[in-house]
C-alpha positions in Angstrom: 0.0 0.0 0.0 1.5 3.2 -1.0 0.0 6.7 0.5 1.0 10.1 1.6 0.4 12.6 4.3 0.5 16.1 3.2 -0.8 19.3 5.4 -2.4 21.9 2.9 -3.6 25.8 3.7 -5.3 27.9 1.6 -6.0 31.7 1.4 -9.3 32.1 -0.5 -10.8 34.7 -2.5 -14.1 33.5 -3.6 -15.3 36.6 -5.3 -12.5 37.4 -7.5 -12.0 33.2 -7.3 -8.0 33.1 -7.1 -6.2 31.4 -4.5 -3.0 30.5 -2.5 -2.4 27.1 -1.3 0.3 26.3 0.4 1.3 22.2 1.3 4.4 20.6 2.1 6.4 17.7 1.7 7.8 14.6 3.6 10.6 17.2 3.4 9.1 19.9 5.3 9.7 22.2 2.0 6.9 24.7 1.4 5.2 25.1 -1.9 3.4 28.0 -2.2 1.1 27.9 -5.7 -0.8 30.7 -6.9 -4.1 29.5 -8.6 -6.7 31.4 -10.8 -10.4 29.8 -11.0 -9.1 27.5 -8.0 -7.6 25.5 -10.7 -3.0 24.6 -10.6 -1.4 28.0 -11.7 1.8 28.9 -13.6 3.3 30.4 -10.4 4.6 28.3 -7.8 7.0 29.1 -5.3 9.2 26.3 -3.3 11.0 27.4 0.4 13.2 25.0 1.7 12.4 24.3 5.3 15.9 26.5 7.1 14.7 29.5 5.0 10.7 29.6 6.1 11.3 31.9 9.2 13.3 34.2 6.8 10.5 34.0 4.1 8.2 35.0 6.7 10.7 37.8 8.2 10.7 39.5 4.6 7.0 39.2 4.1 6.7 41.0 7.8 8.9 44.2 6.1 6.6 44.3 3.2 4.0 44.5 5.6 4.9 47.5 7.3 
């Protein structure tokens, strides 16, 4: 029997019907995918597991 455990998040905007969904791997690598109509986009972004805090730390900045 083969299967897989993944842990998915999603930011959801159901008007404008785009998302982000973010899941990992056995890893712990991030990939972050941007989706139009809820449906697999072209842009997908992939953070190793040392460099989430620092992905994080720059999105904070941006914040300000």
């Amino acid at each position: 029997m083969t299967y897989s455990i993944s842990n998915q998040i999603q930011i959801r905007h159901t008007e404008d019907e785009w998302d982000y969904l973010f899941t990992t791997d056995e890893y712990g690598t991030v990939d972050v995918a941007f989706r139009e109509n809820f449906k697999v986009g072209k842009t997908s972004i992939l953070i190793p597991k040392d460099c989430i805090q620092h992905f994080i730390d720059a999105l904070e900045q941006l914040k300000k």
